[in-house]
C-alpha positions, 0 to 999 in steps of 0.5 A: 601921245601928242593929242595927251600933250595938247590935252595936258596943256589945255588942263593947264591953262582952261582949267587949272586956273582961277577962271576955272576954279571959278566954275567949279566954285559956282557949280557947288554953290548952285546945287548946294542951293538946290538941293537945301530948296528940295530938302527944306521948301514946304513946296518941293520938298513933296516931291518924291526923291525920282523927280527930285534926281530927275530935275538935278540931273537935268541942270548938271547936264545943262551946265556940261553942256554951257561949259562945253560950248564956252570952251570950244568956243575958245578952242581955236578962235580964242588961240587966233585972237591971243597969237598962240594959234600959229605955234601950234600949227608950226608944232609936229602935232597935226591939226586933228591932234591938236582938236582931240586934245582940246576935246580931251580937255573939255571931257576931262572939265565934265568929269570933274563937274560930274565928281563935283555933283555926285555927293548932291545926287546921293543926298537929294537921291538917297532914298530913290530905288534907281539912284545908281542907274540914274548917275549911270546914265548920267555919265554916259549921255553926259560925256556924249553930250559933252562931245557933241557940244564940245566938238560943234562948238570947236568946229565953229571956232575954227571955221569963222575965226571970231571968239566972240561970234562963236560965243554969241552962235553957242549961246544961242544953240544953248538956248534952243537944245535947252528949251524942252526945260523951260516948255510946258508939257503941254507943248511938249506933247504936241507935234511940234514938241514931240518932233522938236524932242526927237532931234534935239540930242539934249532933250532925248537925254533928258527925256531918258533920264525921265524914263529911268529915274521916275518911270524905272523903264529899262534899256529897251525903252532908252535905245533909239534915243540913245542911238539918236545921241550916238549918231550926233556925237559922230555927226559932231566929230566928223564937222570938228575933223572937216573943220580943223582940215581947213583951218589956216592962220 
């Protein structure tokens, strides 16, 4: 019940504010463009509509994730830095509490990214066989994403107490969990992508996505990534309560 209160309290001012709105706006403008450069492009338009899902349902979850480290980045050294912090420690709310409902924040900004790209997904994926089993996966690895990411990102921020340091560490795991966007296949297929793949919680995502929407591979061939993910997601968690325990003004 408290953690709902903290939550509330974060919707409010993370994400029902003009900043916030601010990102939803972006969001839409930026799949809009996508989706017309899909449709329209003499080029990719000759893709079918699997890959076409595919390569949306990479940059969604990319940006759940970006948004997810921005705002646990902020969670608690954003706090210290505008002296709100101390009130909430001095509140009767513990300090797990008060990271759950931040984390119940940042949870509920992706869901409302994911309502946000659904209409995209069904023009871009309409004619695609595994539509619905693709924004199924795309929930549910999405939000263990956004809890992994999320809740590293908070644990930071209450360990070194810098927004700015935090922010700066958050671009940089951004950038390294979203190289097997940006890596040729080529290198992914060697040792290295393929062991870079394997830990990465981001790339087993994506690479389930791959299976499902384009490959139409069912459960079996997702379940060790999936578990992969599942064991980073209570990795995450247990850094974020180890964090906020020793968190002090």
């Amino acid at each position: 019940m408290k953690s709902a209160y903290i939550m509330q309290k974060e919707i409010r001012e993370s994400i029902l504010t003009p900043k916030g709105f601010l990102w939803y706006i972006l969001t839409s403008i930026i799949l809009s463009v996508l989706s017309y450069l899909f449709l329209t492009n003499s080029e990719l338009s000759l893709l079918d509509q699997g890959e076409m899902l595919y390569l949306i349902m990479n940059f969604i979850t990319a940006l759940g994730v970006l948004i997810g480290l921005v705002f646990g980045a902020d969670a608690f050294a954003g706090e210290m830095e505008r002296g709100t912090l101390e009130a909430l420690l001095i509140s009767p709310v513990n300090k797990m509490e008060i990271a759950l409902g931040k984390l119940g924040a940042a949870l509920t900004n992706w869901g409302i990214i994911l309502a946000i790209s659904l209409p995209y997904l069904f023009v871009v994926g309409k004619r695609g066989q595994n539509l619905f089993i693709g924004i199924g996966y795309l929930a549910v690895l999405g939000t263990l994403l956004t809890i992994i990411f999320s809740a590293f990102s908070m644990g930071l921020s209450a360990r070194i107490k810098s927004m700015k340091n935090s922010l700066i560490i958050s671009f940089f795991l951004f950038l390294l969990v979203g190289s097997p966007i940006f890596l040729s296949t080529a290198l992914r297929m060697t040792w290295f992508g393929k062991f870079l793949d394997l830990i990465n919680p981001f790339a087993d995502a994506i690479n389930t996505f791959d299976s499902v929407v384009i490959d139409s591979q069912n459960f079996s061939y997702q379940a060790w990534r999936i578990a992969i993910i599942c064991g980073y997601t209570l990795l995450s968690l247990w850094f974020l309560k180890r964090s906020v325990s020793k968190l002090e003004m």
